[in-house]
C-alpha positions as CSV (number, residue, x, y, z in Angstrom):
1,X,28.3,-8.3,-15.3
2,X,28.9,-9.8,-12.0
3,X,26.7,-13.0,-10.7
4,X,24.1,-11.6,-8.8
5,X,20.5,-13.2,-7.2
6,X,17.3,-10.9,-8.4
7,X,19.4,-9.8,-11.5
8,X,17.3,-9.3,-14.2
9,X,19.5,-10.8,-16.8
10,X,16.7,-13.4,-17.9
11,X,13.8,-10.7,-17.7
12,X,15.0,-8.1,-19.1
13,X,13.1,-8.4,-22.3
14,X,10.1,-8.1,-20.3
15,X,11.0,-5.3,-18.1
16,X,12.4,-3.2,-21.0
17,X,9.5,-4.6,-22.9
18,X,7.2,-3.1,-20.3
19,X,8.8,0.3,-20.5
20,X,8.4,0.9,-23.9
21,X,5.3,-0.4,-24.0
22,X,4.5,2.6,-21.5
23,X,6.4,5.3,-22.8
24,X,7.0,4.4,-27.0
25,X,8.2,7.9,-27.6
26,X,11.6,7.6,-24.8
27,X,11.5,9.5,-21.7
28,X,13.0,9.8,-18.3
29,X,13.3,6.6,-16.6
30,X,14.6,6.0,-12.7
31,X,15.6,2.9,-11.0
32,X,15.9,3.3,-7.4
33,X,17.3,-0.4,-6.5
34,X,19.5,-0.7,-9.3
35,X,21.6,-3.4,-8.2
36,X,23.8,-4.6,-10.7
37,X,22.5,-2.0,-13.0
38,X,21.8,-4.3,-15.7
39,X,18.1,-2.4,-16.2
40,X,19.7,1.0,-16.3
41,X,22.5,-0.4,-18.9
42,X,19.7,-1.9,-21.0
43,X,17.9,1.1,-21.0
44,X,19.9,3.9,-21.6
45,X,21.0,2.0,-25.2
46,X,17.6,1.8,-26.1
47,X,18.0,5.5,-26.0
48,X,16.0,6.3,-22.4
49,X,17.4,9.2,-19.8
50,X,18.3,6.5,-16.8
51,X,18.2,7.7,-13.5
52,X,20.4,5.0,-11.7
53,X,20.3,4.8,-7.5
54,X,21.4,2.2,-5.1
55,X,22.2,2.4,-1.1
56,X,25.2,0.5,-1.7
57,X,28.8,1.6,-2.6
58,X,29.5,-1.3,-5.4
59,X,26.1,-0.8,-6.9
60,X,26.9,2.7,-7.1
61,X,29.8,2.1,-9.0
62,X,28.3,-0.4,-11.3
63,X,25.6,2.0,-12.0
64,X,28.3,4.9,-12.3
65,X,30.4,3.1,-15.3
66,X,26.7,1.2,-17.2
67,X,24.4,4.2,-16.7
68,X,26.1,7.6,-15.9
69,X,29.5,7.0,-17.7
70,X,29.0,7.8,-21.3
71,X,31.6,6.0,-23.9
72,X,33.4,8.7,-25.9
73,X,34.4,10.6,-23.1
74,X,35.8,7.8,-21.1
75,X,36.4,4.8,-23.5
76,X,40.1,5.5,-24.3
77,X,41.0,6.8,-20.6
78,X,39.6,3.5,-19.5
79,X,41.7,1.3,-21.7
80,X,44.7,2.8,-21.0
81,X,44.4,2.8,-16.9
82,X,43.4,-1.0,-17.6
83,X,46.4,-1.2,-19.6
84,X,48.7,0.2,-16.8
85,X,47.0,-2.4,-14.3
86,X,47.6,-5.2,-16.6
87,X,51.2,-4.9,-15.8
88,X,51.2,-4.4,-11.7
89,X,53.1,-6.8,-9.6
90,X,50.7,-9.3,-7.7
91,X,51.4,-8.0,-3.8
92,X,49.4,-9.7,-1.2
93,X,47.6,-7.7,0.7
94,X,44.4,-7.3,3.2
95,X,42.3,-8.8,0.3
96,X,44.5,-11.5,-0.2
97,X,44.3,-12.5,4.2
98,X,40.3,-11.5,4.1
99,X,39.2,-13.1,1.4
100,X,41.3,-16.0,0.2
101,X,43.0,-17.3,3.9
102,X,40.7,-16.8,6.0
103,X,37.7,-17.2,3.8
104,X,38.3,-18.8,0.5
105,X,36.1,-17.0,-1.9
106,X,38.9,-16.2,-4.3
107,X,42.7,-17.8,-5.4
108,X,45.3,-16.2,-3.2
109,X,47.2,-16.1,-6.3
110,X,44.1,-13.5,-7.8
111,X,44.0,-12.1,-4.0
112,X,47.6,-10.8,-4.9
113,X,46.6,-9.5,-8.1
114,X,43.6,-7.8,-7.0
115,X,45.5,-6.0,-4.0
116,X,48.1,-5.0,-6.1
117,X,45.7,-3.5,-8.8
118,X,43.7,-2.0,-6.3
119,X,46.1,-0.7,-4.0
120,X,47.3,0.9,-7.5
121,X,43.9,2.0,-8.2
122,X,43.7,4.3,-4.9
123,X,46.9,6.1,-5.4
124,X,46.2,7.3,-8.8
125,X,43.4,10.0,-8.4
126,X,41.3,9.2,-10.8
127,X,37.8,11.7,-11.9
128,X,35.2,9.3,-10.1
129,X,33.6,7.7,-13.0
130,X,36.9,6.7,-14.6
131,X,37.5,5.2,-11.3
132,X,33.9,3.7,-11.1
133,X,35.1,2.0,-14.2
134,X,38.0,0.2,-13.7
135,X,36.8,-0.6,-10.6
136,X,33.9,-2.2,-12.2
137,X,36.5,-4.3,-14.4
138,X,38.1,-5.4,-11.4
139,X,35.4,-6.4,-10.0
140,X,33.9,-8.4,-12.6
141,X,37.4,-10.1,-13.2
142,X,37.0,-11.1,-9.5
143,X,33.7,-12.6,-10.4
144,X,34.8,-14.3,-12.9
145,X,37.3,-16.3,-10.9
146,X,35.6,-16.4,-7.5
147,X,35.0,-20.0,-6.0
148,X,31.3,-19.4,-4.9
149,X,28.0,-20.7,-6.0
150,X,26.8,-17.0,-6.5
151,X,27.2,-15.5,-3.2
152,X,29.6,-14.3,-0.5
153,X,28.3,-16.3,1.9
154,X,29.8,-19.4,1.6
155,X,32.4,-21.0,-0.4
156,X,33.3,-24.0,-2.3
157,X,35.3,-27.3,-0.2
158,X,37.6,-27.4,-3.4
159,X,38.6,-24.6,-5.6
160,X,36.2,-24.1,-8.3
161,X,37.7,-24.7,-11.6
162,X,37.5,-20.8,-12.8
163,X,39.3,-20.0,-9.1
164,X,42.5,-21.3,-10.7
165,X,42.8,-19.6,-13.9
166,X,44.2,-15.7,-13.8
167,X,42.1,-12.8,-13.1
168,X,41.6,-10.7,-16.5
169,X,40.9,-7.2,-16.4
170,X,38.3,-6.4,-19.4
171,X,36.6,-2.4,-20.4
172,X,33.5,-2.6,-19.3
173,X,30.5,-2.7,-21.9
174,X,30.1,1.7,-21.9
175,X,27.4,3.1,-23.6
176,X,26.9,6.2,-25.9
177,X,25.4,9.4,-24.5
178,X,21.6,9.4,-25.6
179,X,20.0,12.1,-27.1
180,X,17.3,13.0,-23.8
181,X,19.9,14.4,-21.4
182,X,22.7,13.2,-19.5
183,X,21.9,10.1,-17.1
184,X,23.1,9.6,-13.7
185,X,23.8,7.2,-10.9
186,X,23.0,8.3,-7.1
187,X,23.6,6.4,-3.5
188,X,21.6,6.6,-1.0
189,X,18.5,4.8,0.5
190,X,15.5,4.6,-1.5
191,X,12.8,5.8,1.1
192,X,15.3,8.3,1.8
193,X,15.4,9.0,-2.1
194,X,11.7,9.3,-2.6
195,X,11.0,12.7,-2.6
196,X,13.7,14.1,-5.1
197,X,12.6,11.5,-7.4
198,X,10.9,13.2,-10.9
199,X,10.3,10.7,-13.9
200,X,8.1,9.5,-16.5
201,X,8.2,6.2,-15.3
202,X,10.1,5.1,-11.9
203,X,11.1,1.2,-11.7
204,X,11.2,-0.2,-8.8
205,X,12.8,-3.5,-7.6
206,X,13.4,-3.6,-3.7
207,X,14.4,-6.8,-1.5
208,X,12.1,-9.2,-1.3
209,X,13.0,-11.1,1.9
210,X,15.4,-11.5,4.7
211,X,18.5,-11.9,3.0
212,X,20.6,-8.4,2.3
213,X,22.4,-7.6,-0.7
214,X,25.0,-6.1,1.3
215,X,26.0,-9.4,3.5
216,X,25.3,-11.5,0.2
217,X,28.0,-8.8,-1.8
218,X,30.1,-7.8,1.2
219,X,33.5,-8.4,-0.4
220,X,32.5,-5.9,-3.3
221,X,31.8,-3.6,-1.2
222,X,34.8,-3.8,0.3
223,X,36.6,-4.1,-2.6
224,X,35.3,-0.6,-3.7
225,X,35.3,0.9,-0.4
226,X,38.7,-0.3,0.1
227,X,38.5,0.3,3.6
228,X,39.6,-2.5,5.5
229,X,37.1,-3.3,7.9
230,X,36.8,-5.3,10.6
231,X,34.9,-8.9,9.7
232,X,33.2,-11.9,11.6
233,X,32.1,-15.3,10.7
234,X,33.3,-17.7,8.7
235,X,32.0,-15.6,5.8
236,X,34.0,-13.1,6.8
237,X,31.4,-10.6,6.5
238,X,32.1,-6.8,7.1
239,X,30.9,-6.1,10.7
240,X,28.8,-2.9,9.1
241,X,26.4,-5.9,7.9
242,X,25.2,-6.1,11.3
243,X,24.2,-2.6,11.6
244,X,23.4,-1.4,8.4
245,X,19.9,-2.9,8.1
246,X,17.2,-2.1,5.3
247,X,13.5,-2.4,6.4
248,X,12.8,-4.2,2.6
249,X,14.6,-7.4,4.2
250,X,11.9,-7.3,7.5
251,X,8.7,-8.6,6.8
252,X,7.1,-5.8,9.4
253,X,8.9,-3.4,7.5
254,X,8.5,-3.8,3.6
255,X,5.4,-2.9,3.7
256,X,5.1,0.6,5.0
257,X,8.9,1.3,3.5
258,X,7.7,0.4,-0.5
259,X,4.5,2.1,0.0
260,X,5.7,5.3,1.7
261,X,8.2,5.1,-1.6
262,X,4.9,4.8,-4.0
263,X,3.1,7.3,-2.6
264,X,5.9,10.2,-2.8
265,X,7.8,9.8,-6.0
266,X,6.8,12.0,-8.4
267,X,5.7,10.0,-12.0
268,X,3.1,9.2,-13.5
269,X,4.3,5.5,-14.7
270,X,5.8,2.2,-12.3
271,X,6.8,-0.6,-12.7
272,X,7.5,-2.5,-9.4
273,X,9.2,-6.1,-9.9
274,X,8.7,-8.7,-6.8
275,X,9.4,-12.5,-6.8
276,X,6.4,-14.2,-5.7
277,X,8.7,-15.8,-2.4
278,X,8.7,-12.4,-1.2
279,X,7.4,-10.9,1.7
280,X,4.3,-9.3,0.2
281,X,1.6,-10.9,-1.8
282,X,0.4,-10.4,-5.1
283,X,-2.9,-9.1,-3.2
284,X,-1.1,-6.9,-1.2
285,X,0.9,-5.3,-3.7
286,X,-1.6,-4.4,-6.3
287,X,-4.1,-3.1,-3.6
288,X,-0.9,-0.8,-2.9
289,X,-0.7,0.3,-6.1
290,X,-3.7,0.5,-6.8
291,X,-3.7,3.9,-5.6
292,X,-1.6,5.2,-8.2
293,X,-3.4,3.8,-11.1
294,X,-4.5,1.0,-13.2
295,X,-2.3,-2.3,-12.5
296,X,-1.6,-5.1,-14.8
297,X,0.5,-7.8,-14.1
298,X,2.7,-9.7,-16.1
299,X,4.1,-13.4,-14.7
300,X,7.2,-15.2,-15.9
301,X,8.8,-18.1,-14.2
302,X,12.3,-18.7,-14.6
303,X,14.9,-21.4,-12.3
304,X,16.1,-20.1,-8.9
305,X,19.5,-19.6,-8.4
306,X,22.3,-21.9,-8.9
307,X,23.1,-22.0,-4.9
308,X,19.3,-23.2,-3.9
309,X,19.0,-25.6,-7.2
310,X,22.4,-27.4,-5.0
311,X,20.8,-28.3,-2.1
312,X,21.2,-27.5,1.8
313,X,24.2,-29.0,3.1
314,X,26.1,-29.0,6.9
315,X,29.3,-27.4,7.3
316,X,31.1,-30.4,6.6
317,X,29.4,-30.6,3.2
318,X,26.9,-33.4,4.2
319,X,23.7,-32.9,1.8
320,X,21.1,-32.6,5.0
321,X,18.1,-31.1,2.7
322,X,16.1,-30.9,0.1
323,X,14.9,-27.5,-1.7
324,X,11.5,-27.0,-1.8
325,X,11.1,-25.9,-5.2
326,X,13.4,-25.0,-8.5
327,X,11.6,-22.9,-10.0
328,X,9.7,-19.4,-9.1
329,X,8.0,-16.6,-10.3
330,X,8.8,-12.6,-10.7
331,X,5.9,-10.3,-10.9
332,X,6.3,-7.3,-12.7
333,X,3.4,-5.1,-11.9
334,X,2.8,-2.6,-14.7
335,X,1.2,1.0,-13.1
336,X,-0.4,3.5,-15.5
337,X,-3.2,5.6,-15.5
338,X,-4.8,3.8,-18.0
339,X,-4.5,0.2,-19.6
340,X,-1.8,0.4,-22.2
341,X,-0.8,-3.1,-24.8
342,X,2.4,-4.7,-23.2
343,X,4.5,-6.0,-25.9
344,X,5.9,-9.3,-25.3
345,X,9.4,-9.9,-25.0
346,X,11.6,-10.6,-27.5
């Protein structure tokens, strides 16, 4: 999966963990900031009806092809569109000028491989979760080549060595249908979400702070949009980040946003994870959800990303700074209507 800050790819023993531990005999779970969709993935093979939603369009698709996609229907269709990409001519396109001239997040050599595949992409008409699919293996092979320290806001001085080597289309890791009923992926904005959600256990992992997933992702979103737009900065940024704000990334605004999300879903069961550099305090957020039930929390430290354990540097690549700390917490606070043994994670 792609590299992504607040994935849960080193906690998700103890998130999964933590849903079993509420509902041991399977059930209906939704994750309404799904992100990279790693949770929903993880999940849904454990045998769990995932309910995948995210405001963005690449999150969508990531949660289209690990969540909603089921593996013997689309496996061998995949494979063999992935098969026909393999073989495209590298063209240069808008990707190539956005994102590896003007901004230098990827090879232009790869820019011209990942126009040509996606260009080729668009024009075939694919049923939208075999697109979501190779579009999610595109996007990964992008990741896997990019010349960033984890996020599209900044690049490297010097190619990173991965930049060099050729993008690789791989199938994505699809999972079988489970037994509950089929699972899904949604867009749209959580708050907006609330109300049509009906689970036995909602998961819940908004923004934490100022900076977007949108503006930190932009060229993914792009990339799956395929739309062209206009950008700014030296980032490069799609001009939409400017407008399309989330009130999760405004310290006024989280607040009122998750709670008005707490108090309308429908389920008897959360789990809400939040990094303890976030916005709202452990004290706040169990008095919040408090309301729903009895809280437990469960702590677990782990390194902060690779681009804050580098340092602050000026934009000639001075080191000007020094992190405050490497390491911090994620809180995930377990909400049930009674106290129920949390397993620890494997």
């Amino acid at each position: 999966m792609i590299k992504y800050i607040g994935s849960k790819r080193a906690l998700l023993g103890h998130v999964t963990g933590a849903v079993a531990g509420v509902l041991p005999q399977g059930g209906r779970v939704c994750d309404l900031f799904s992100g990279t969709a790693r949770v929903g993935h993880a999940l849904k093979k454990q045998g769990f009806q995932v309910w995948s939603n995210d405001v963005n369009a690449y999150a969508h698709a990531l949660a289209t092809t690990y969540v909603q996609a089921d593996r013997a229907r689309w496996i061998a269709r995949a494979e063999a569109v992935l098969a026909e990409l393999r073989t495209v001519k590298p063209q240069a396109g808008w990707f190539t000028q956005a994102f590896c001239r003007d901004a230098r997040y990827f090879h232009p050599d790869n820019g011209a491989r990942i126009d040509a595949m996606r260009e080729r992409i668009e024009a075939m008409g694919l049923e939208p979760e075999l697109k979501a699919i190779v579009l999610v293996s595109l996007m990964e092979a992008a990741d896997r080549v990019d010349s960033t320290a984890g996020v599209q806001m900044a690049y490297m001085k010097q190619w990173a060595p991965r930049a060099l080597k050729p993008l690789e289309l791989r199938t994505p890791d699809l999972v079988p249908a489970v037994a509950g009923g089929p699972c899904r992926a949604t867009q749209g904005d959580a708050v907006a979400m609330a109300d049509q959600v009906e689970a036995d256990l909602v998961y819940l992992d908004p923004p934490y702070n100022q900076h977007s997933y949108l503006a930190n992702y932009h060229c993914w979103e792009s990339l799956v949009l395929w739309d062209r737009p206009e950008t700014y900065g030296v980032a490069n940024k799609r001009v939409d980040v400017r407008t399309r704000k989330s009130a999760f990334n405004s310290r006024p605004g989280i607040g009122p946003a998750l709670r008005s999300v707490v108090e309308r879903i429908r389920a008897p069961n959360l789990i809400v994870s939040f990094n303890d550099e976030g916005y709202l305090s452990r004290a706040e957020l169990v008095e919040m959800l408090s309301l729903r039930g009895h809280v437990q929390v469960i702590e677990v430290a782990h390194p902060r990303y690779v681009g804050a354990r580098i340092g602050i540097h000026n934009p000639k690549g001075e080191k000007v700074g020094q992190v405050g700390r490497l390491r911090n917490v994620e809180q995930l606070f377990v909400v049930t209507d009674r106290p129920v043994a949390l397993p620890v994670a494997a």
